[in-house]
N, C-alpha and C positions, 0 to 999 in steps of 0.2 A: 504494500500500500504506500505510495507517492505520498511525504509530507510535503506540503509548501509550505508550512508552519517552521518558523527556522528553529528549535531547540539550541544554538549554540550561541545565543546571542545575549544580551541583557536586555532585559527588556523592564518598562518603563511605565510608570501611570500616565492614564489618558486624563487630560486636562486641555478645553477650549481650542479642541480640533488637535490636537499635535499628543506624543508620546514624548513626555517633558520629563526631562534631565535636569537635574539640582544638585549642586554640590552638598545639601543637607541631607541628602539620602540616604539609608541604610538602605544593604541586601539583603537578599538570604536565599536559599538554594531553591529552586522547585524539583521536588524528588518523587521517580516511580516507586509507588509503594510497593513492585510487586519486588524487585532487583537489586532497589534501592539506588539505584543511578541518580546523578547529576544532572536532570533533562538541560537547565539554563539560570541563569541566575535573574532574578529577580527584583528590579529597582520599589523602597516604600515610600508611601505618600509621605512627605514630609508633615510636619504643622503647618508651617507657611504653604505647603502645595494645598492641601485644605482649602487654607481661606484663599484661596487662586481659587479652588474648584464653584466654592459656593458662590463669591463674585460674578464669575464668568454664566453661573447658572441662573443667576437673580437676572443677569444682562439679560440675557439668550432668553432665558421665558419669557419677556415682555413684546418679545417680536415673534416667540413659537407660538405664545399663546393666543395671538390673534389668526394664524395662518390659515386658509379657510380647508376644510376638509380633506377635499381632492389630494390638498399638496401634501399631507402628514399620511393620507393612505398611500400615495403612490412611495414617498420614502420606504413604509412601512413591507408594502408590496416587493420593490424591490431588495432590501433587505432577506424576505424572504427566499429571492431567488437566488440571491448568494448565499445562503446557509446549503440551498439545495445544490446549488453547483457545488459547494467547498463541503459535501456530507462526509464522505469517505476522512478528509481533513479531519475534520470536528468531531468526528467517532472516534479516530486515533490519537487525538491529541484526550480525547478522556479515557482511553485506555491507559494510556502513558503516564498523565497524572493523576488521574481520579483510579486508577485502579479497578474502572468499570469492564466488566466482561463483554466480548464482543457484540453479543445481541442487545443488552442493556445499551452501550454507547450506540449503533442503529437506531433503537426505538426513541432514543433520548433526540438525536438530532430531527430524528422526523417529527416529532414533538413541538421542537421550536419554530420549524417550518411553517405546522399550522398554527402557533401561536399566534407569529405575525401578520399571519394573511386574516386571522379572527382580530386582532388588537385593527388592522385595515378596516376592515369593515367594521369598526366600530366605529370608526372617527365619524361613520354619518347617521350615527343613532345616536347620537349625544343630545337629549330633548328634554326641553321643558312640558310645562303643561299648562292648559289654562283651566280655571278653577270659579266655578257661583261664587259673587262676591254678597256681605252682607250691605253693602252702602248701594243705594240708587246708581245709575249713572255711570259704573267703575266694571274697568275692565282687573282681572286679575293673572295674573299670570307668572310664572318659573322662566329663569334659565338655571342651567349648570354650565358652569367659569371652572377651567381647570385651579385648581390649586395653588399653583405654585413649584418649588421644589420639596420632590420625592424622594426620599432616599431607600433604595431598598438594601438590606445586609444580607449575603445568601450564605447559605450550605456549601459543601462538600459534596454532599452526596450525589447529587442533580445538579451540577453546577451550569448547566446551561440551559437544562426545563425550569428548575423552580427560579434562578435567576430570570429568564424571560417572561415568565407570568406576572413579573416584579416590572420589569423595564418597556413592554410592549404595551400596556396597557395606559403606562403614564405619560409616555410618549403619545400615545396615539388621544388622548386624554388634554392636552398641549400644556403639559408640565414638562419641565427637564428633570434631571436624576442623574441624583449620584449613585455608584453603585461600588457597595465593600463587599469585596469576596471573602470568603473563608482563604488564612493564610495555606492552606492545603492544596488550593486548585486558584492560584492566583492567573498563569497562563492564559486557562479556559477562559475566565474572564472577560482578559483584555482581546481575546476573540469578536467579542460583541463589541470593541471600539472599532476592530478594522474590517467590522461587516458595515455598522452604521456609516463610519466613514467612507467608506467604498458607494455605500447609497444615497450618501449626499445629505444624510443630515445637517444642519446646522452646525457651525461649532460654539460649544458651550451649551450646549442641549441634553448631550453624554459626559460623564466623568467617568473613568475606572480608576477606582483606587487602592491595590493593594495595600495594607498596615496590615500588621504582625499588634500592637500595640492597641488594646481597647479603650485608652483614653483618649484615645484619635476617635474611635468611632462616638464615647462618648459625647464627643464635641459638636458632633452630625445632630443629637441630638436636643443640645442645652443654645443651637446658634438660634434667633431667632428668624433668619434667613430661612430656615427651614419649615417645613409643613406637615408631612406626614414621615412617616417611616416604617416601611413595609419589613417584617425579620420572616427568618425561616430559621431554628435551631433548639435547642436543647430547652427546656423549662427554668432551667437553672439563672440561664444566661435572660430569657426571655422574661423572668419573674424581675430582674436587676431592672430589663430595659423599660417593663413595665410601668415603674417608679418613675423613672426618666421623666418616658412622654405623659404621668399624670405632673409631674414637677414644672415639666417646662411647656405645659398645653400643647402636647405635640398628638395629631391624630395619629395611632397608630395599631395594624394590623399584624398583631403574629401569630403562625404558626406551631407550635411547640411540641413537636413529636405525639408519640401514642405508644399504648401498649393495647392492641388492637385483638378484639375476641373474632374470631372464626368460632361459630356454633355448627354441631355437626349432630342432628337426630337420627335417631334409630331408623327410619325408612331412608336412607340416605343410600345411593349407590357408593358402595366402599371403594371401586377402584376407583371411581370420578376424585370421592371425598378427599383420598389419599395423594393423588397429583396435584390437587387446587390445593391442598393446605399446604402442600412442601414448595412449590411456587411461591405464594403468598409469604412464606416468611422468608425462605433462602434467595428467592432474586437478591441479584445487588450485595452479595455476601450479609443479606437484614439491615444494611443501612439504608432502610427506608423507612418513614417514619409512619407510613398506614401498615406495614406487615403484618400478619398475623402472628405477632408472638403468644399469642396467647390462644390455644385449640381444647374447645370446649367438649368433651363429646359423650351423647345419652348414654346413660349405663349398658342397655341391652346391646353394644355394637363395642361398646371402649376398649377390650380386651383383642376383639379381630383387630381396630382400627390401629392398635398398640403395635399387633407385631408386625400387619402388612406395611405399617408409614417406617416402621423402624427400616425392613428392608429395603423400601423403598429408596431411605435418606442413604442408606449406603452404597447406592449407584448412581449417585449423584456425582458429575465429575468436576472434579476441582485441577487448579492449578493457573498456569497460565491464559489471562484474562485475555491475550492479541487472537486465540486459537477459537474458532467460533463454534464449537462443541464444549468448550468451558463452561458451566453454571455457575461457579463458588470462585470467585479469585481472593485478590488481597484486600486486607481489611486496612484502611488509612496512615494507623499511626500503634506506635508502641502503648498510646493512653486507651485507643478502641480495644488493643489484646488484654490489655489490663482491667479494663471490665469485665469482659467474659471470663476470664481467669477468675476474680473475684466473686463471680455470680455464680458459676459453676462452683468455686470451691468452699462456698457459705452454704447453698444449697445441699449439697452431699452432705456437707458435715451436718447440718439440721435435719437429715432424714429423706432426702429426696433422692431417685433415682434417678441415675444417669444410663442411658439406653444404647445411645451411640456418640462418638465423637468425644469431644475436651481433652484435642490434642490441637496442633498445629506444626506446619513447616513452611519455611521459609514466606512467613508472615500472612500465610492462609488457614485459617482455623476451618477445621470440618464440619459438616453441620452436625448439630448435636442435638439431643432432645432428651429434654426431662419429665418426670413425672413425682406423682406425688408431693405437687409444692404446695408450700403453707405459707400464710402471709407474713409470718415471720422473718420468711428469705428475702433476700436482696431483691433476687428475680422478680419478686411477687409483681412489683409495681413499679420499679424500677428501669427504664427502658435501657434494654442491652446494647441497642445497635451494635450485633455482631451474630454470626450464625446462631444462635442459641430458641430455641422453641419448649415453652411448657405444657403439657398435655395433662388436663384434667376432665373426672369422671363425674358425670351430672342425673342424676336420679331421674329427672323427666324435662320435659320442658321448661318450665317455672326455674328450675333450679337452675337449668342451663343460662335463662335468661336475669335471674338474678347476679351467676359467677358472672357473666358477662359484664352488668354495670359495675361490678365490683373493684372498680380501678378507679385512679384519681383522672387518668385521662378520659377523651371521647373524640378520636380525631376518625376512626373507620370503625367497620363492622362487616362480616359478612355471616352467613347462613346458607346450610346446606340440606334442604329437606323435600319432598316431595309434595308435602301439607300445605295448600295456599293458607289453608287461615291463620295456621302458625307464620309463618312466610309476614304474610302482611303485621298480624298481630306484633312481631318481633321487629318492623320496619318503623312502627308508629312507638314502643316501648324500650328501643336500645337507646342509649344517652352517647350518641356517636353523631358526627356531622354529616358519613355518610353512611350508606347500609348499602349491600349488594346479595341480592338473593340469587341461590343455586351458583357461588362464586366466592371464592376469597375475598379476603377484606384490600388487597393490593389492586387498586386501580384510582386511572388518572384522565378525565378527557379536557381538552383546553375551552369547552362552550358549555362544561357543566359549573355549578358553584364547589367549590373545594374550600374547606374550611370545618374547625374541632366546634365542639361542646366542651366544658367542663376546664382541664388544664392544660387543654390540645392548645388552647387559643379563642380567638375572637374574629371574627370578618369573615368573609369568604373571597377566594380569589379566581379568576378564569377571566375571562372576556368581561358581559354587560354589567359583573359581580365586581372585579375591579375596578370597571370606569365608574362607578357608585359611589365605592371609596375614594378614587382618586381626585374626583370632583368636586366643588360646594355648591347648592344649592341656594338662589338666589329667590328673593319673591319682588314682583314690579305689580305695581298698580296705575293705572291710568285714569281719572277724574273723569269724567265729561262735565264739562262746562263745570257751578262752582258746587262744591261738596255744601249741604245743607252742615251750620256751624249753630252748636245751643248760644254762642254767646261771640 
């Protein structure tokens, strides 16, 4: 596979059209998780690059935000058809650094493809309304006025789906955006400055800004220059930023993982059951935040479901992520093996079974699967993002869907039964943001709303779900002739 993505070069945050060099820079390496290689070295946003970026972005939206439709969908459109030209590129370069497995990096670029051509046609559904006034005489009516600047922070995991859901929508919205990547996949990133750039965006419309350093991003959020701030990441991180945007009135949308139930009842076809649930967690080596790490299943089936999934997970092929019969490659970083590690070896020692897996080599953990956990483990509620799967035994229905909400988060859900009423019943009573019946809890389309319940998050993200957020809504009134006044 042909890079034209040059890996041997330094490379630079995008700031007001150009890939800007600062003597106040710091590096630091971008490395394949799977080899551990040196892909390129990596230039970080300075402090001063910052207040560069958000200047140039306050400029730049006062002339994007007026631009009439047509022109932000045809950027947007063309965009699109360079992601499509540049696929093969953009799937390799997140093999490379994101450590995504062959078919995972495919699906992920086709993904952003239709993002853009959905963020396109949005820019001409951006509408108001008009609305019965209570005064004689008066007309009432809405606009929606983009925002302002957007900043989204993204993941790791999805560094060029869940980042575009972020940047496609605020663009096409006529906001500019900043956008912080996770220091892990900082390259993939600045991908999205030399596609826009290539389409003729604006400059000063897009920033890319790697930091390594969170009181950089901090600052994204305490400027006043800013508006909203879209995250995608951990609970941990997300509960901090939450404070933030209550502190400095910043609207904002995050995402915060899940520990996601798969419900699996007794009329279920076992061999369906057993590929959708091992899917549903092992894509993506589980670094994904709707997975089903958590597999619920009715007592009268638990026992087959036990041994056919176990042998299943053991034909699972792992190893090198370039090879496109790979499922399971490398896990991120030495702190994602340290979880699992952790969660696995709290579990056991508290009584749980471990079935297969809780090993690893050369930085790919095998998938593995537990049973018998209790809330007292780590696992219980704890999101592993790392192969790891718990399997529990559920008395009936009720019970299945009681374990099910029994988690702090609710970001997915899925079910596996042949019963519509349970089916529906379980659509309308799971505390998840999504539900997917006869299906694992792992899916993603870019024209649906995406977004948790509970401690998953708040907002929803995709197309007309974003430009919602990213918007504000205005209200106008119009007199005729003079409003009746008591005095």
């Amino acid at each position: 596979m042909k890079l034209k993505f040059d890996y041997k070069k330094v490379y630079s945050p995008y700031i007001n059209g150009e890939f800007l060099e600062t003597d106040d820079q710091k590096t630091i390496d971008s490395i394949n998780p799977y080899n551990n290689e040196v892909l390129a070295k990596v230039r970080l946003a300075s402090p001063a690059n910052i207040q560069t970026a958000l200047a140039s972005a306050v400029e730049a939206q006062k002339t994007w935000g007026v631009t009439i439709a047509k022109e932000r969908e045809a950027i947007l459109l063309k965009a699109a058809d360079i992601a499509e030209r540049r696929r093969p590129e953009l799937a390799k370069a997140l093999i490379d650094e994101g450590g995504n497995v062959f078919g995972k990096a495919m699906y992920e670029v086709d993904y952003i493809v239709s993002t853009f051509r959905i963020a396109a046609g949005q820019t001409r559904q951006i509408r108001g309304e008009t609305m019965p006034a209570e005064e004689p005489n008066r007309i009432s009516f809405t606009y929606r006025m983009p925002l302002g600047v957007v900043v989204g922070i993204g993941p790791f995991n999805a560094p060029l789906l869940l980042n575009s859901k972020k940047l496609a929508p605020a663009i096409a919205a006529g906001n500019s955006f900043i956008l912080k990547p996770s220091p892990y996949t900082p390259i993939i990133a600045l991908l999205f400055a030399e596609i826009f750039h290539e389409a003729g965006l604006p400059k000063g419309v897009l920033s890319v800004l790697p930091t390594a350093d969170e009181d950089l991003g901090d600052t994204l959020f305490s400027d006043p220059r800013t508006n909203m701030i879209t995250f995608t990441g951990s609970a941990k991180v997300g509960n901090k930023l939450q404070a933030l945007a209550g502190k400095f009135q910043k609207r904002f949308v995050p995402e915060l993982g899940g520990k996601s139930p798969l419900v699996i009842l007794k009329d279920a076809d076992l061999d369906y059951a057993v590929r959708s649930a091992a899917f549903g967690i092992f894509f993506n080596q589980s670094q994904v935040c709707m997975a089903n790490s958590r597999i619920i299943v009715e007592d009268p089936i638990y026992d087959d479901f036990i041994e056919a999934f176990v042998k299943h997970v053991k034909t699972i092929k792992v190893g090198d992520p370039s090879k496109e019969d790979t499922a399971v490659g490398p896990l991120i970083s030495k702190d994602a093996i340290k979880t699992i590690e952790t969660h696995i070896e709290d579990a056991v020692k508290k009584g749980a079974k471990l079935h297969v897996g809780g090993h690893m080599k050369d930085q790919i953990w095998n998938p593995s699967v537990l049973s018998e956990v209790t809330s007292d483990m780590k696992v219980f509620d704890d999101e592993t993002f790392a192969p790891l799967v718990s399997v529990y035994r559920a008395k009936d229905y009720e019970d299945a869907l009681a374990k099910a909400n029994d988690t702090y988060y609710g970001l997915s859900s899925g079910i596996i039964t042949n019963d519509l009423q349970k089916a529906f019943d379980f659509s309308l009573r799971i505390q998840a943001g999504s539900v997917h019946i006869n299906d694992n809890s792992f899916d993603d389309d870019p024209n649906a709303p995406f977004g948790g319940f509970k401690g998953s998050g708040h907002g929803k993200e995709n197309g007309q779900y974003s430009i919602a957020d990213m918007t504000q809504l205005k209200w106008v009134t119009v007199q005729l002739g003079e409003r009746p006044l008591p005095f």
